[in-house]
N, C-alpha and C positions, 0 to 999 in steps of 0.2 A: 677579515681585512679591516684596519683602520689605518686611516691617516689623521696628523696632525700636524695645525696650523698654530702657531704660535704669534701673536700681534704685541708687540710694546714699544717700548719708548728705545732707539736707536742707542741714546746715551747711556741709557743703564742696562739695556739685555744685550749689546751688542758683544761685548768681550765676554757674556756667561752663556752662546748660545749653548755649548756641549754641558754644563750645569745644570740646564735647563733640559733640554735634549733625554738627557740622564735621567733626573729623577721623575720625569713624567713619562719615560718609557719602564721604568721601572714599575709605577705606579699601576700602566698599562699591562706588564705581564705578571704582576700578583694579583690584579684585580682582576683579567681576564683571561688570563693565560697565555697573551700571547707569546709567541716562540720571540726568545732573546735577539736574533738575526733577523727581524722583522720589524723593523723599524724606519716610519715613512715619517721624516717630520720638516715640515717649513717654516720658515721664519719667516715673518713680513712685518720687519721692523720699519718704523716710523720715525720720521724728522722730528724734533720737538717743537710740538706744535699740532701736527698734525692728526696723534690722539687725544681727543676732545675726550673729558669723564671729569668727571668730579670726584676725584681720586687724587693718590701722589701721583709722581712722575716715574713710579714704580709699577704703576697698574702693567696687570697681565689677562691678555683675555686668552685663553687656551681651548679651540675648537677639534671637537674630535671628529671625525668625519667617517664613517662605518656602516660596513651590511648591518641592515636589520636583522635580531633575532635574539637580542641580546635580553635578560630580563630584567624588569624594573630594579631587582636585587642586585643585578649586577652591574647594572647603571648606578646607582645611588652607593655601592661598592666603592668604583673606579671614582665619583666624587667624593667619599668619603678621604680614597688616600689620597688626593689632591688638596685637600684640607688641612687633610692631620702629619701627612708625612713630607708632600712636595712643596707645597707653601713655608712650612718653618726651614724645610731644608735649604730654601731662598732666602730666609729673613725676610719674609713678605708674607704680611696682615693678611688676615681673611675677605678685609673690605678689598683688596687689591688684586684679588684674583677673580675671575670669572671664567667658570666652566660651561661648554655648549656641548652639547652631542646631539648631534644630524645625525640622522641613519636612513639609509637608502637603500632600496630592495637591490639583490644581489643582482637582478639582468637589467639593473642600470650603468653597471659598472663596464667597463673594458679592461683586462688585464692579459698583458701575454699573447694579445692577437683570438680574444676571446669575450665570450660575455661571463662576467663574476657567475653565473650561477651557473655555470660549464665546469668549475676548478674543484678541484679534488683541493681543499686544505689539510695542510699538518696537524692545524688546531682544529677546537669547536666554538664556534660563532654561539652558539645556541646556549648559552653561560649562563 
């Protein structure tokens, strides 16, 4: 399981949310495999103003939120294509991205009227 949070600037990600959406879900299932139909992504765009960075008005911070079990290779992986393929695919600098991955044990989660570490997955977390 991952989800993602995406944070920017209103006036510039607002019309690219599915551009966005795309290539970092794409990035997510070459770098981890996950299944194409498994796509949890939010937006929490901001007023201008509102994000504070010493940055352009382009800055993206992109938080991945996921069970644990993943390995450092394939963490540094999924940063890697967030770098090299999802960033140019935006016209957006290396300084203007910021990647986070939170991970949380599986019987923290709630899914389907369950606890995460109840679910039989399609894929393997353990990458």
């Amino acid at each position: 399981m991952a989800q993602v949070k995406v944070y920017g600037n209103r006036s510039v990600w607002g019309a690219r949310r599915a551009e966005v959406s795309d290539a970092v879900h794409a990035a997510l299932v070459g770098a981890w495999g996950l299944p194409e139909d498994k796509r949890f992504h939010r937006f929490l765009l901001l007023d201008d103003g509102d994000l504070v960075a010493p940055r352009s008005p382009a800055y993206l911070v992109v938080e991945i939120v996921c069970f644990a079990g993943r390995s450092v290779t394939a963490k540094k992986a999924l940063i890697a294509a967030l770098y090299d393929d999802v960033a140019p695919a935006l016209g957006l600098p290396a300084d203007d991205l910021e990647v986070v991955i939170l991970e949380s044990p599986r019987e923290n989660w709630g899914i389907r009227g369950r606890s995460g570490d109840e679910l039989a997955l399609p894929y393997r977390v353990e990458v």
